[in-house]
Backbone bond lengths (Angstrom), bond angles and torsions (degrees), N, CA, C in turn:
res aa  C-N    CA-C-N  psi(-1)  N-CA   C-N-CA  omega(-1)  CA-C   N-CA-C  phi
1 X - - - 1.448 - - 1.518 108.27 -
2 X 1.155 114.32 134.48 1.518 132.24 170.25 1.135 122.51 -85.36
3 X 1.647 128.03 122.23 1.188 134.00 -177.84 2.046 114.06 -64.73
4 X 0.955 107.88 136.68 1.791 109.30 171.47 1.305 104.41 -28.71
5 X 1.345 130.68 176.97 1.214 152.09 127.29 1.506 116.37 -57.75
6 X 1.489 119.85 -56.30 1.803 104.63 160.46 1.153 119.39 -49.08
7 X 1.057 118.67 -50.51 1.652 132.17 -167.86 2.064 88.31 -45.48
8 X 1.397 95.52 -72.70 1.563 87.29 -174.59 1.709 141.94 -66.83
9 X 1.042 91.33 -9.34 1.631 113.97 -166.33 2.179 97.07 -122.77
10 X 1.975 78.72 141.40 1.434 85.16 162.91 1.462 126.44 -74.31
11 X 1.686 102.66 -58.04 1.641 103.61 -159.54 1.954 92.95 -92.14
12 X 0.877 100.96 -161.20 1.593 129.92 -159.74 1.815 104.59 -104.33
13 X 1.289 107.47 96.28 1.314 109.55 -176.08 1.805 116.21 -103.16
14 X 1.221 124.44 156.26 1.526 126.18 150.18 1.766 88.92 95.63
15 X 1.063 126.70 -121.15 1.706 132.55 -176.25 0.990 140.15 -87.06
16 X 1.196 101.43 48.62 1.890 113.39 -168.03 1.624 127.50 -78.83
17 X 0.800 158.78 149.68 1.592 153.97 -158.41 1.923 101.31 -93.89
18 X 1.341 95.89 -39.92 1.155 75.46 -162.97 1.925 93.31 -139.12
19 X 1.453 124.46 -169.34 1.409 111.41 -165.17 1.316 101.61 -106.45
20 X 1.622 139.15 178.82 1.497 150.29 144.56 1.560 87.97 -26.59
21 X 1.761 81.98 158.50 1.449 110.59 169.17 1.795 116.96 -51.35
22 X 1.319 104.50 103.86 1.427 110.69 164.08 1.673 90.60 97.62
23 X 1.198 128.25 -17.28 1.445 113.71 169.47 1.466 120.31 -82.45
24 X 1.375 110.36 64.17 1.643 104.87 -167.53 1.502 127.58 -80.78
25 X 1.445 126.01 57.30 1.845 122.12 -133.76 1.220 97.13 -124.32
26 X 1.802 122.32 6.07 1.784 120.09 159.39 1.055 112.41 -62.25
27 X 1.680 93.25 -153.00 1.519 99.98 177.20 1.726 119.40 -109.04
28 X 1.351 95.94 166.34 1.834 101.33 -161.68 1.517 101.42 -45.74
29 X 1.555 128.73 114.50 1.170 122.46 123.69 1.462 140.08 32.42
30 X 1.476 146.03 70.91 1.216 130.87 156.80 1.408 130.34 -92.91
31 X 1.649 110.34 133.95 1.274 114.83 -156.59 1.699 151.48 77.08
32 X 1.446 78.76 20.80 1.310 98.43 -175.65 1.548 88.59 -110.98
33 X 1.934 105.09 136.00 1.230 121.37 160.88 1.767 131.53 -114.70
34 X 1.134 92.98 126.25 1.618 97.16 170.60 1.127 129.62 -90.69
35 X 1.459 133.77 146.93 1.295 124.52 -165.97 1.271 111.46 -154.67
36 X 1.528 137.85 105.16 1.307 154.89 171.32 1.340 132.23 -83.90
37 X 1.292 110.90 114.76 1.694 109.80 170.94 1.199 110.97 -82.19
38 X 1.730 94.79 170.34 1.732 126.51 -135.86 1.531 80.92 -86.75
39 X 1.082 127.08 141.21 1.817 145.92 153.78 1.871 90.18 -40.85
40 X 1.291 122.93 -37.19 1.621 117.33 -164.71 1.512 83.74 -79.20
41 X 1.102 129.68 -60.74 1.762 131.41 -164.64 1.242 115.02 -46.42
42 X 1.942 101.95 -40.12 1.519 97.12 173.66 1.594 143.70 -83.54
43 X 1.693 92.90 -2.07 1.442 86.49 157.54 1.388 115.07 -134.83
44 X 1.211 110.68 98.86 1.854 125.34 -160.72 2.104 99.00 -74.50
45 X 1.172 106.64 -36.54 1.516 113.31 176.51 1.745 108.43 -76.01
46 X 1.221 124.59 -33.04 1.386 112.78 -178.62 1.794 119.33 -41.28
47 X 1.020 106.34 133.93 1.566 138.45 -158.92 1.829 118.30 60.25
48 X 1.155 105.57 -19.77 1.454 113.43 168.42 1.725 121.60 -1.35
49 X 1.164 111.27 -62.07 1.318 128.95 -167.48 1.707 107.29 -96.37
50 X 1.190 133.53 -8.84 1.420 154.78 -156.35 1.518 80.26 -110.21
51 X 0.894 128.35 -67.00 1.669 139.33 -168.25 1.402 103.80 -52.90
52 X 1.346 109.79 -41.14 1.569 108.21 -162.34 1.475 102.96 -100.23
53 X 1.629 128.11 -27.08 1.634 121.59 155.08 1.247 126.85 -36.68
54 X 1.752 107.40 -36.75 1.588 125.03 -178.34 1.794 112.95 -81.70
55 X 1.194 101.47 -49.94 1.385 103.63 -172.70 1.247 115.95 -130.97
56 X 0.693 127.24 30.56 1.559 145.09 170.22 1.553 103.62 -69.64
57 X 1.686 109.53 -91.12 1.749 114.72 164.73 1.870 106.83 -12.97
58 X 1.315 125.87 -63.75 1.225 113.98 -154.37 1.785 98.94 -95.44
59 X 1.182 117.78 11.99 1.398 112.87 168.65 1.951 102.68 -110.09
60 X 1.035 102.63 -18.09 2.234 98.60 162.05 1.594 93.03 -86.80
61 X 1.134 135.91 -40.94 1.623 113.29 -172.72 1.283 115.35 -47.48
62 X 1.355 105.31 -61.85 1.670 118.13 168.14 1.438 113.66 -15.51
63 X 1.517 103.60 -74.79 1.382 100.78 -165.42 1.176 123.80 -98.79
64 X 1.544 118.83 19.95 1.442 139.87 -177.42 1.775 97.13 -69.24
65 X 1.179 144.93 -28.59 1.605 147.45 160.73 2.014 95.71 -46.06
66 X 1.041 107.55 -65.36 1.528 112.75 -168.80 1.204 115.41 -64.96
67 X 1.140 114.23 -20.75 2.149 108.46 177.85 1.395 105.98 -106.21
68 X 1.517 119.62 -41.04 1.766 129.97 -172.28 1.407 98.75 -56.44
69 X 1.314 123.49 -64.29 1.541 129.51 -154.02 1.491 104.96 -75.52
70 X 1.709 123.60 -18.05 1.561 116.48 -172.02 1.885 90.15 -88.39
71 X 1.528 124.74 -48.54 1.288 135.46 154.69 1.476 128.03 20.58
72 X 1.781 63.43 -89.07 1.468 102.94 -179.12 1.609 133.04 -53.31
73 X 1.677 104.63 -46.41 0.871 125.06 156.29 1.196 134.92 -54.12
74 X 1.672 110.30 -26.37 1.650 110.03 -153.66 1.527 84.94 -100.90
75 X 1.512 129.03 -20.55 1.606 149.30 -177.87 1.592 92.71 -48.03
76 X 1.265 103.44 -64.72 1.555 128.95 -129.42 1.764 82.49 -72.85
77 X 1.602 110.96 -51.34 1.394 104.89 -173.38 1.656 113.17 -68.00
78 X 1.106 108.32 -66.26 2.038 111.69 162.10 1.713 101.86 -0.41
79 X 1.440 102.96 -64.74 1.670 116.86 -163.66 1.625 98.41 -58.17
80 X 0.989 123.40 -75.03 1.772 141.96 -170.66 1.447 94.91 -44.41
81 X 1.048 125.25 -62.36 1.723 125.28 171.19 1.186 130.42 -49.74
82 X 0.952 101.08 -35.99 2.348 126.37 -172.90 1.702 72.24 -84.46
83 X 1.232 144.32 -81.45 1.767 145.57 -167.40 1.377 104.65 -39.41
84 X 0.988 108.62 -58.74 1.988 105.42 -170.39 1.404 129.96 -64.34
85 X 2.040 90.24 -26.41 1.631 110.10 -176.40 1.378 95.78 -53.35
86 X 1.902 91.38 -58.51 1.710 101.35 -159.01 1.842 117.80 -60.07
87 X 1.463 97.12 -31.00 1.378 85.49 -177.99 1.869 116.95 -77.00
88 X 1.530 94.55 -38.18 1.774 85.71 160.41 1.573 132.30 -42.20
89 X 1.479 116.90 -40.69 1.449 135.14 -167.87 1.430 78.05 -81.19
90 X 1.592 167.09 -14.38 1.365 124.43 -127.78 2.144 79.71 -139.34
91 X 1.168 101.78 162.13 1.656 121.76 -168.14 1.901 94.06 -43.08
92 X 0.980 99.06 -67.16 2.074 119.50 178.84 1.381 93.88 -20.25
93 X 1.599 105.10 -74.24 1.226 105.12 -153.99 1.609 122.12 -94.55
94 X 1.242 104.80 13.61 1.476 120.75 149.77 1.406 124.52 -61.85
95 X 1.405 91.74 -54.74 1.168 103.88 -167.46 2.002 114.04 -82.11
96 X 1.491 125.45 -17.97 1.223 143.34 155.76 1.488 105.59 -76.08
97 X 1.166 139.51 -7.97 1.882 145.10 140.33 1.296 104.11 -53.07
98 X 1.069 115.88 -56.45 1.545 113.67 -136.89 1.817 99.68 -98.81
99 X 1.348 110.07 -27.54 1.397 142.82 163.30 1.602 99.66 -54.90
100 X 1.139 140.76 -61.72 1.560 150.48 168.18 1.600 125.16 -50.74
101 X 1.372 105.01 -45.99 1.155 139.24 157.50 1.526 104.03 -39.09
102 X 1.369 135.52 -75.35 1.344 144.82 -139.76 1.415 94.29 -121.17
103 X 1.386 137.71 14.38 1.552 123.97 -172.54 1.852 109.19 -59.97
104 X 1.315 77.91 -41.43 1.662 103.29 -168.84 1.895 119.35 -58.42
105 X 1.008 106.40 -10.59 1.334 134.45 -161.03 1.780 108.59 -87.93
């Protein structure tokens, strides 16, 4: 059995339409389409960041009520909890347990 002609060979020999890469020196092409995007398509980010130097600041003010105050809150408790753990875990407040514990006594 005999191997192809592709099989053995790189470029494109005998009746080809058109030439190797970058050798394009036949004849014109039929049916071939080209197709180019818009100068607008190609830059989808242009002013993006220009927009947000300007108005950016007064679009976080806005909604600085809606993130600060849930925050703030959720801060405030973290803190009071992280305080009570420690003072429970700590000699003091062992000993004000165990003090509570036995008042009754």
């Amino acid at each position: 059995m005999r191997p192809t002609t592709i099989v053995r060979s790189g470029m494109p020999t005998g009746k080809t339409w058109s030439g190797w890469w970058g050798d394009m020196k036949g004849p014109k092409q039929k049916g071939i389409y080209t197709y180019s995007v818009s100068p607008f398509a190609q830059k989808p980010m242009k002013g993006a960041l220009n927009g947000y130097i300007f108005w950016g600041f007064r679009r976080i003010a806005q909604q600085v009520p809606y993130f600060i105050v849930p925050f703030a809150t959720g801060y405030a408790v973290y803190i009071w909890g992280y305080n009570k753990y420690a003072y429970y875990n700590s000699k003091e407040g062992h000993h004000a347990i165990h003090e509570a514990e036995h008042a009754g006594h």
